[in-house]
C-alpha positions as CSV (number, residue, x, y, z in Angstrom):
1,X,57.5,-236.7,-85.0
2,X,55.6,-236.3,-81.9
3,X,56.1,-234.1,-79.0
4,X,56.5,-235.2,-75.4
5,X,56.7,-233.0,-72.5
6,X,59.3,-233.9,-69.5
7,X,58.5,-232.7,-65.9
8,X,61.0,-232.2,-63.7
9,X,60.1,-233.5,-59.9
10,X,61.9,-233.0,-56.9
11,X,61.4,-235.3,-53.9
12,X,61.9,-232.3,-51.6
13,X,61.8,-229.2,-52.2
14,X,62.1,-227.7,-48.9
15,X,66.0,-228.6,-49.0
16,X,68.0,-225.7,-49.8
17,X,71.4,-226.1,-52.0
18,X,74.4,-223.8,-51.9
19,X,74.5,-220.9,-54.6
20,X,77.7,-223.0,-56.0
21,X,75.5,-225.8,-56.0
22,X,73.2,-224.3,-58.2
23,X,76.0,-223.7,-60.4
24,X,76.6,-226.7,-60.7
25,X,73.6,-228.3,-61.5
26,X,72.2,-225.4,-63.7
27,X,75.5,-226.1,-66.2
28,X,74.5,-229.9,-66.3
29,X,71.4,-229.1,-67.4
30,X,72.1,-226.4,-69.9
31,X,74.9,-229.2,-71.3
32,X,72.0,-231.8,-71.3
33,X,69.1,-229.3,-73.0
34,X,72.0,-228.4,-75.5
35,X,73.3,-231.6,-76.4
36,X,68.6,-232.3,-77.4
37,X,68.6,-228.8,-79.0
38,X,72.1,-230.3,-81.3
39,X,70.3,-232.8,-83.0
40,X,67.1,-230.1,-83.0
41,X,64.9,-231.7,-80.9
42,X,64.8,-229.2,-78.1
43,X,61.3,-227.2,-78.3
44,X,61.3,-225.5,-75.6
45,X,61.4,-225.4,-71.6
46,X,61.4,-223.4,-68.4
47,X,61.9,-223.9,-64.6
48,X,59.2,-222.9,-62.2
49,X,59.3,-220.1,-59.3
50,X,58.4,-221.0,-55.8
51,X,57.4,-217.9,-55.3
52,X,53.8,-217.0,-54.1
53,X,52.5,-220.6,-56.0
54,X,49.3,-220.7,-55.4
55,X,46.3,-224.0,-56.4
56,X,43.0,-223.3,-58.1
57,X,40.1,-225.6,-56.7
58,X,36.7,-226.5,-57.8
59,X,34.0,-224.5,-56.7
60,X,36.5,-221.6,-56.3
61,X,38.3,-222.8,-53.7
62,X,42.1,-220.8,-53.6
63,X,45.0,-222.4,-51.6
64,X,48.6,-221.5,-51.1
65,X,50.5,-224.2,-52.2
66,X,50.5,-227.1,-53.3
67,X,53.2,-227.1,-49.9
68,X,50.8,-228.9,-47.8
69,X,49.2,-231.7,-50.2
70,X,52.8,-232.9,-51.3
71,X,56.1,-233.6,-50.8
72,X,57.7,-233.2,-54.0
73,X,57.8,-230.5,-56.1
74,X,58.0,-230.0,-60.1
75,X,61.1,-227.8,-60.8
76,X,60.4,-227.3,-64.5
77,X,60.0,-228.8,-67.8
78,X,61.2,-229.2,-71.4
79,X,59.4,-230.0,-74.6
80,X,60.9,-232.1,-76.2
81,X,60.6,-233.7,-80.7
82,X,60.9,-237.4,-80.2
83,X,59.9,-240.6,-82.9
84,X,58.6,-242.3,-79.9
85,X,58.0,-242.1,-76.4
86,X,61.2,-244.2,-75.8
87,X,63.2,-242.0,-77.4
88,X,61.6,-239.3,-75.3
89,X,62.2,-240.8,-72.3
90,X,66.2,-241.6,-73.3
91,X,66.3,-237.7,-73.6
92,X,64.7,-237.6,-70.1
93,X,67.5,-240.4,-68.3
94,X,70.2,-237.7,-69.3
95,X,68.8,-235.2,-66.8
96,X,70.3,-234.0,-64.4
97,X,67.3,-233.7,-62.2
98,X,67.8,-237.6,-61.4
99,X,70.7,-237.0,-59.6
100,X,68.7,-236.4,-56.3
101,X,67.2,-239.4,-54.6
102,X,63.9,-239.5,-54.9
103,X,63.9,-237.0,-58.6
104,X,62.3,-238.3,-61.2
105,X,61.5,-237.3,-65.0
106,X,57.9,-237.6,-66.0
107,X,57.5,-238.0,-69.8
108,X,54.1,-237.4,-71.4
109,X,53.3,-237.2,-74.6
110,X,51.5,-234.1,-76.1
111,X,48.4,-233.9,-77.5
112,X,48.0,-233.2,-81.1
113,X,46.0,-229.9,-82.0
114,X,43.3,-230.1,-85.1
């Protein structure tokens, strides 16, 4: 069984939602993550802070950001034990994440260590 990572994206995150919306939307997903960990394929996961992100750069270059090189923004992930990366990505049509225009669910597959 492989891994696969799933990364949340958010078409804008400049839009604020209400506290209640939050709420909301942080229950979905805690149904959705525990409905993957019940059949024990739930590894692991974490949203991301907006707070103070900042973008390393080749020749140590530093930028705030990545606020003005995009548009969306990744909200989090989950790792995720799938046979196959369709299975992975049936896991990752259950989030709620998609319910925003624009979200998507990135699957990738993780690479094995040796």
């Amino acid at each position: 069984m492989d891994e696969f990572i799933l990364i949340f994206r958010h078409m804008d995150g400049t839009k604020v939602a209400s506290p209640e919306q939050i709420q909301v939307w942080m229950k979905q997903t805690m149904d959705w993550v525990g409905g993957i960990a019940a059949q024990n394929k739930f590894v692991s996961g974490t949203g991301l802070s907006f707070d103070e992100p900042r973008v390393a750069w080749h020749n140590n270059v530093v930028t705030n950001g990545p606020f003005g090189d995009i548009k969306e923004t990744i909200g989090g992930f989950i790792i995720v034990k799938a046979e196959s990366v369709e299975e992975a990505v049936e896991f990752a049509k259950g989030s709620p994440v998609l319910q925003g225009e624009g979200n998507s669910v990135e699957v990738r597959k993780i690479a094995r260590k040796n």
